[in-house]
KEKE-3310 file (N, C-alpha, C; in steps of 0.2 Angstrom, whole numbers, plus 5000, padded with zeros to 4 digits):
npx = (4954:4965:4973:4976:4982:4996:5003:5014:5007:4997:4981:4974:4958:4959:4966:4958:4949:4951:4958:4947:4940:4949:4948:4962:4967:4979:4996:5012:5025:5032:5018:5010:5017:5016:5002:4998:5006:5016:5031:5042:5047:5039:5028:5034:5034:5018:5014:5020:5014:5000:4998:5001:4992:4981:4972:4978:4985:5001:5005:5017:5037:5037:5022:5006:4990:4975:4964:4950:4949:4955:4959:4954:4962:4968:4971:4982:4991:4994:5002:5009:5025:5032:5037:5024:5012:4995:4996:5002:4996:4987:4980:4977:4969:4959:4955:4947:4955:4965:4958:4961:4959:4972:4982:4990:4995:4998:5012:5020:5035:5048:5058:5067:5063:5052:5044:5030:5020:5003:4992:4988:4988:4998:5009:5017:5032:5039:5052:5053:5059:5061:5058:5046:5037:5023:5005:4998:4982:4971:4960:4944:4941:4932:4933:4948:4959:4966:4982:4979:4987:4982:4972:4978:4994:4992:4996:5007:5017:5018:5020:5033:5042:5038:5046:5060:5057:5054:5041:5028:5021:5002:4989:4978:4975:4963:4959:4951:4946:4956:4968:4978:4988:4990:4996:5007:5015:5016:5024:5036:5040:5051:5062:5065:5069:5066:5054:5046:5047:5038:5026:5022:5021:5010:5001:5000:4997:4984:4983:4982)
npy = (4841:4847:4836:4829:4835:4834:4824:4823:4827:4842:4845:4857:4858:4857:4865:4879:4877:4879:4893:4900:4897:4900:4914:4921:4933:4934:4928:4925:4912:4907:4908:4901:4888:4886:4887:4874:4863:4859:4855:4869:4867:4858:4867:4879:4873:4871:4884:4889:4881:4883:4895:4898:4890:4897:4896:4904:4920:4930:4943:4950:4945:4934:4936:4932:4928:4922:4919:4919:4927:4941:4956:4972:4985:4993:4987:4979:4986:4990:4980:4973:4980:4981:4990:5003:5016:5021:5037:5055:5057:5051:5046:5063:5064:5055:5061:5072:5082:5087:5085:5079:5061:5050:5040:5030:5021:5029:5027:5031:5024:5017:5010:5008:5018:5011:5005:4996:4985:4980:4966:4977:4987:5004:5005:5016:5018:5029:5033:5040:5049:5038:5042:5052:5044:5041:5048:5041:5030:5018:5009:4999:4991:4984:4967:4968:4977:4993:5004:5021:5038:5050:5066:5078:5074:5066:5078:5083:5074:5074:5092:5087:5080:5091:5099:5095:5096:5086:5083:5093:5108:5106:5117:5117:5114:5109:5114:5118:5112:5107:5105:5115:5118:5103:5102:5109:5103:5090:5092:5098:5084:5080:5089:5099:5114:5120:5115:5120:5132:5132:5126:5138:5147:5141:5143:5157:5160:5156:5144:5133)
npz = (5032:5029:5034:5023:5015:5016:5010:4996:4985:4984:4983:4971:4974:4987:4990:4985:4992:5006:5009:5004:5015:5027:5023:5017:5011:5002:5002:5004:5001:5011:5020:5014:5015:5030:5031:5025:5029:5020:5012:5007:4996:4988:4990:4982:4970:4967:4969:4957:4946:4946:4946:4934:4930:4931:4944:4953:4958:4955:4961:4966:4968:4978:4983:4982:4978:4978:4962:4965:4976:4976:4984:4987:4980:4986:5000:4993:4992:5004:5004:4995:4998:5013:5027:5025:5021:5012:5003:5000:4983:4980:4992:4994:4983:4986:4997:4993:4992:4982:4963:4957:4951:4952:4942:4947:4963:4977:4990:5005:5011:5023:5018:5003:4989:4976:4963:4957:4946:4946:4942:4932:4937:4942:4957:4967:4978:4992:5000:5015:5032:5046:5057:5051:5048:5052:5057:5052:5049:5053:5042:5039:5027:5015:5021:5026:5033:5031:5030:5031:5026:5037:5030:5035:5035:5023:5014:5018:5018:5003:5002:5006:4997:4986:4991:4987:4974:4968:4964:4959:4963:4966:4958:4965:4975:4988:5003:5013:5026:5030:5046:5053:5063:5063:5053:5054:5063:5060:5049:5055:5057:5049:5047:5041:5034:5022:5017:5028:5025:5013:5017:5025:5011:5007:5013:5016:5000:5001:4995:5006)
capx = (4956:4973:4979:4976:4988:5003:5005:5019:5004:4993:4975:4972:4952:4958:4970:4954:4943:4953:4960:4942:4935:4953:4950:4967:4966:4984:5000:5018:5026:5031:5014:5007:5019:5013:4994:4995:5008:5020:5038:5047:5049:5029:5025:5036:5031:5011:5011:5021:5010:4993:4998:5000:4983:4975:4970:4981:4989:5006:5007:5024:5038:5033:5016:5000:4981:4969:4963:4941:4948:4958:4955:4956:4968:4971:4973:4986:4996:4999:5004:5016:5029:5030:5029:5022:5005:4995:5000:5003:4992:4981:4976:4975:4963:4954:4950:4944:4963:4966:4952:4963:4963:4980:4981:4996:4992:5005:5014:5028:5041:5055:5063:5069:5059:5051:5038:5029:5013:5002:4984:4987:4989:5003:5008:5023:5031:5044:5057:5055:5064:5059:5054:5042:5033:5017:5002:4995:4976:4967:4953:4941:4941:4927:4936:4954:4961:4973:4984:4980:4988:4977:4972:4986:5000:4996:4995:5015:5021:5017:5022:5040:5043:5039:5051:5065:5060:5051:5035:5027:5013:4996:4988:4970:4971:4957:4961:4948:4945:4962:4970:4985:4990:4992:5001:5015:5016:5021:5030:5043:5045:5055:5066:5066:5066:5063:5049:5043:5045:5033:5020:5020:5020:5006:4997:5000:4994:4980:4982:4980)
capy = (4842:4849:4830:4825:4838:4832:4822:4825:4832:4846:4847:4862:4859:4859:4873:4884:4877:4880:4897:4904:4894:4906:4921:4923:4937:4939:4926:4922:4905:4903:4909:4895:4880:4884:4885:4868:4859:4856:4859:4873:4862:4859:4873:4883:4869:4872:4892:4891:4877:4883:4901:4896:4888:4903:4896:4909:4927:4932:4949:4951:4940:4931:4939:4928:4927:4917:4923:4922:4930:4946:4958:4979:4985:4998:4981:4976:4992:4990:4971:4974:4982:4983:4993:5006:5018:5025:5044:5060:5060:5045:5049:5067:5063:5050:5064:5077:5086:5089:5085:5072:5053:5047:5030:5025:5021:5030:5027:5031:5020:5019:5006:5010:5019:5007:5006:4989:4986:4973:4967:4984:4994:5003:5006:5018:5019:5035:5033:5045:5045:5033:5047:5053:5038:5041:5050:5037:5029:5011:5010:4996:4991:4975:4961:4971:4983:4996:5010:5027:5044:5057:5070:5082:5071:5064:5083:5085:5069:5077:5095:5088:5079:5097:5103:5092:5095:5077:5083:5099:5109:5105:5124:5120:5110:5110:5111:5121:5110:5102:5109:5118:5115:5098:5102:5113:5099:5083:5097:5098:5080:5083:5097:5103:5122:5122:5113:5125:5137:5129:5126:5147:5149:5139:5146:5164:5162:5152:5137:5128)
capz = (5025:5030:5033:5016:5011:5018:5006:4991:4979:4984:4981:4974:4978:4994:4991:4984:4998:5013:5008:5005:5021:5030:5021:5016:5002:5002:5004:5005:5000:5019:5024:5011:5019:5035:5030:5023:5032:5016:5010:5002:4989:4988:4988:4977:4964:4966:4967:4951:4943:4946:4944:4925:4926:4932:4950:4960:4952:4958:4959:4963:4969:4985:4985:4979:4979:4976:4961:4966:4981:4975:4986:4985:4977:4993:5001:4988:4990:5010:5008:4989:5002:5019:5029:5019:5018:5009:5004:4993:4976:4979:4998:4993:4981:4990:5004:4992:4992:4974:4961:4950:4953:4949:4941:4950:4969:4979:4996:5006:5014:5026:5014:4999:4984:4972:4959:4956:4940:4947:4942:4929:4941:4945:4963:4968:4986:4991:5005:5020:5035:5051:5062:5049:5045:5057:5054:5046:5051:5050:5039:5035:5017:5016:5027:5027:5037:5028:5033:5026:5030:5038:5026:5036:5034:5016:5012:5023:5014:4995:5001:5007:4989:4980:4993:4987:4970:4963:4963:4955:4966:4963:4960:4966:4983:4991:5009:5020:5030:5036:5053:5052:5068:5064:5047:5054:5066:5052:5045:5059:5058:5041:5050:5033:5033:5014:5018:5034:5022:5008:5020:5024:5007:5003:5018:5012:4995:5001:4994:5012)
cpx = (4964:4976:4980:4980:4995:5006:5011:5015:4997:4987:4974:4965:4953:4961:4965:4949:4947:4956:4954:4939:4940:4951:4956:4967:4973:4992:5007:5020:5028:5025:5010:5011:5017:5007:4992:4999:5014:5027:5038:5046:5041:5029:5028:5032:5023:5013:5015:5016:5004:4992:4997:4994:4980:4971:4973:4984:4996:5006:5014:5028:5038:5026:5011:4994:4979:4964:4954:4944:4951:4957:4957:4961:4973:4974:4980:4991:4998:5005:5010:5021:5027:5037:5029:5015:5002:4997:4999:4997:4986:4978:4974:4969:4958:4950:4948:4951:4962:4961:4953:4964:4968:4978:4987:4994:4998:5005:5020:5030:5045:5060:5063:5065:5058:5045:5035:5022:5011:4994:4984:4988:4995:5005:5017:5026:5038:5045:5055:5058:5057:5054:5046:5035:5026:5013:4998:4987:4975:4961:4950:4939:4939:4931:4944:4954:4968:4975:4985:4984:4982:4977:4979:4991:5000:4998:5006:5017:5021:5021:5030:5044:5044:5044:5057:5064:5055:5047:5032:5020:5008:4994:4981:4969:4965:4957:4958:4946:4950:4963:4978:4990:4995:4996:5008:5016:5021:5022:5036:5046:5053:5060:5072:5066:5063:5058:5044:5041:5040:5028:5019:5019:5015:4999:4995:4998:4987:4978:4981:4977)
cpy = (4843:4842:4827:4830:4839:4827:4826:4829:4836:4846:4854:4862:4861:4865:4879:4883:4882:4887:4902:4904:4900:4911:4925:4924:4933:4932:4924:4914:4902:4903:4902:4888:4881:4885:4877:4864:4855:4858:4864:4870:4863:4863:4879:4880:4872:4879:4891:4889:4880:4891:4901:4895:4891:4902:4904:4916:4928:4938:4957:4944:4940:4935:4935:4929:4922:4920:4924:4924:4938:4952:4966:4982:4991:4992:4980:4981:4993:4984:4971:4975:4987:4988:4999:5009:5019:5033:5047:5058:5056:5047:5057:5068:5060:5056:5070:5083:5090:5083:5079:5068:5051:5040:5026:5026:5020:5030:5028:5025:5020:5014:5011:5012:5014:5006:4998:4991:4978:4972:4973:4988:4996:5007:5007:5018:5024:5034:5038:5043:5042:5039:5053:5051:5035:5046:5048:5033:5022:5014:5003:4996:4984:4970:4963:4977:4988:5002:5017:5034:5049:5062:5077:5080:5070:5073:5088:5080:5073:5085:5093:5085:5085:5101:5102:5091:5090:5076:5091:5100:5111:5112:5125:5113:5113:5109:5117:5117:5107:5106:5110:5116:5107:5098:5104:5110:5092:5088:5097:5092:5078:5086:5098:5110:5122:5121:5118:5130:5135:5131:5133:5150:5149:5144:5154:5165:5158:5148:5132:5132)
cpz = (5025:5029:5027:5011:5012:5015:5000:4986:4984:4980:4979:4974:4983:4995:4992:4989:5006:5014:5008:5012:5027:5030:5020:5008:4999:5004:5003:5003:5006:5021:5020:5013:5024:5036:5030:5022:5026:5015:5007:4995:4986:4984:4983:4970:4962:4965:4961:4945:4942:4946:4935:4926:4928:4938:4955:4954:4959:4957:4963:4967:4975:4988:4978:4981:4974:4970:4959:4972:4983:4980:4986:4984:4982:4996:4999:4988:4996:5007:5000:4993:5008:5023:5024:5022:5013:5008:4997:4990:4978:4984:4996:4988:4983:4995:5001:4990:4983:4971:4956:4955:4949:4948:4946:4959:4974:4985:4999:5012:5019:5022:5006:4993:4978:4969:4958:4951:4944:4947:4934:4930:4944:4953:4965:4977:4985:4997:5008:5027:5041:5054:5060:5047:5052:5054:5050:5051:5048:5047:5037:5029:5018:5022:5029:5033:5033:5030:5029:5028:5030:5033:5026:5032:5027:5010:5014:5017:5007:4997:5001:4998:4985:4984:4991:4978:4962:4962:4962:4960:4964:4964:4963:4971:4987:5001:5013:5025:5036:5043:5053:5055:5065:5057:5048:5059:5064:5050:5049:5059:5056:5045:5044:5030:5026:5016:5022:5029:5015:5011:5022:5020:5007:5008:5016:5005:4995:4998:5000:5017)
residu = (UNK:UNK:UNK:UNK:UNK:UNK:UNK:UNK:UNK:UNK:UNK:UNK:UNK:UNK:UNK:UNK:UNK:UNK:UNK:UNK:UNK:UNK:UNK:UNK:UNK:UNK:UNK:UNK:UNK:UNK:UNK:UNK:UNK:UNK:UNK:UNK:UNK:UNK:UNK:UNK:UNK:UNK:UNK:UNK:UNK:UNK:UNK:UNK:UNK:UNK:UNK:UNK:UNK:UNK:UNK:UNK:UNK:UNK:UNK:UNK:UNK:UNK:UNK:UNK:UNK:UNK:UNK:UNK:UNK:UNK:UNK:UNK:UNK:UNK:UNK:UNK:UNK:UNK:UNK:UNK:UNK:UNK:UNK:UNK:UNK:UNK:UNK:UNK:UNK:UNK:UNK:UNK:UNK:UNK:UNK:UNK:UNK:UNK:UNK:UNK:UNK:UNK:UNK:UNK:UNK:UNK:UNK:UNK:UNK:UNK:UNK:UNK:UNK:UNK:UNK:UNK:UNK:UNK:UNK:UNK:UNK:UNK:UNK:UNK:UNK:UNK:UNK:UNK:UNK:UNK:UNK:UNK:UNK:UNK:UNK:UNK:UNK:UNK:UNK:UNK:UNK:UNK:UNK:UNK:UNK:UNK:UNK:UNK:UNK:UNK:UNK:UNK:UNK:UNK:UNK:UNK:UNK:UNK:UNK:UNK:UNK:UNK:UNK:UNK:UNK:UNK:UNK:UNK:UNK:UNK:UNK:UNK:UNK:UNK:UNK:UNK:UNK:UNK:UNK:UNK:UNK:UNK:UNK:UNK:UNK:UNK:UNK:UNK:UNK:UNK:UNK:UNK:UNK:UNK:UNK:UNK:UNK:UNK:UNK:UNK:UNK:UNK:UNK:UNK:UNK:UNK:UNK:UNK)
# end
């Protein structure tokens, strides 16, 4: 099937076959020339074409799917910017942390803070430094794999934020079960005293 797409026009039959038959949720306009053997040229032409007709969704620039292949929106929150976790509001929800789901599905970064709306949904990312950017866990999500922070860490990443200000403290965390140890541990990464001293606070009023 591939050789019949070396051709000047792309099949998208074959586009939506061979993409399913891959399993590719998720890709790029270079990752789409070298699936199916075409130009730049090609291919910028079809993903724009057949995005208007509703075969593929662009959900940001140089990020596409297939769109019977979409796949979870945790998925769609590693792969909008790399590299990147999950983290803060959303993981702390997700593990039980605080008792509200956020609509926006937030991660942090070691590039620059950026918000992006895609699908509906909007999906934040927040700059921390290099040497922080660990703490984080694979998790299967159907046929993906995506990168979440451990309940500690996504619990360090959101306290350093309300240390610096850009986030306001949740007053009904839920955290008997985390481990301290490994809090005031990703806490040092920061070597943030404000921060060291939050985490004692919160300790002390038994909020963690």
């Amino acid at each position: 099937m591939l050789a019949k797409l070396k051709t000047s026009i792309i099949s998208p039959l074959a586009v939506h076959d061979i993409l399913q038959e891959k399993k590719v949720a998720l890709f790029s306009p270079t990752e789409f020339s070298r699936i199916f053997k075409v130009p730049m040229r090609n291919t910028r032409y079809f993903l724009e074409a057949y995005t208007k007709r509703g075969l593929l969704v662009r959900l940001r620039k140089g990020l596409y799917a297939l769109k019977e292949l979409i796949p979870n929106e945790e998925v769609i929150a590693n792969a909008l910017y790399q590299p990147s976790y999950i983290s803060l509001e959303y993981a702390l929800s997700r593990s039980g942390i605080i008792p509200e789901m956020p609509y926006t599905i937030t991660s942090v970064t070691t590039k620059i803070t950026a918000t992006f709306t895609a699908l509906g949904r909007d999906f934040s990312y927040q700059k921390i430094k290099k040497v922080a950017f660990t703490g984080y866990v694979p998790e299967k999500v159907g046929n993906h794999t995506i990168f979440i922070a451990a309940p500690e860490k996504a619990l360090v990443d959101y306290l350093y934020f309300v240390s610096l200000g850009k986030k306001t403290l949740n007053e009904r965390l839920l955290i008997d079960r985390l481990e301290r140890k490994k809090i005031r541990s990703y806490g040092k990464l920061y070597a943030r005293p404000r921060l060291d001293m939050l985490i004692t606070d919160v300790f002390a009023n038994k909020k963690l």
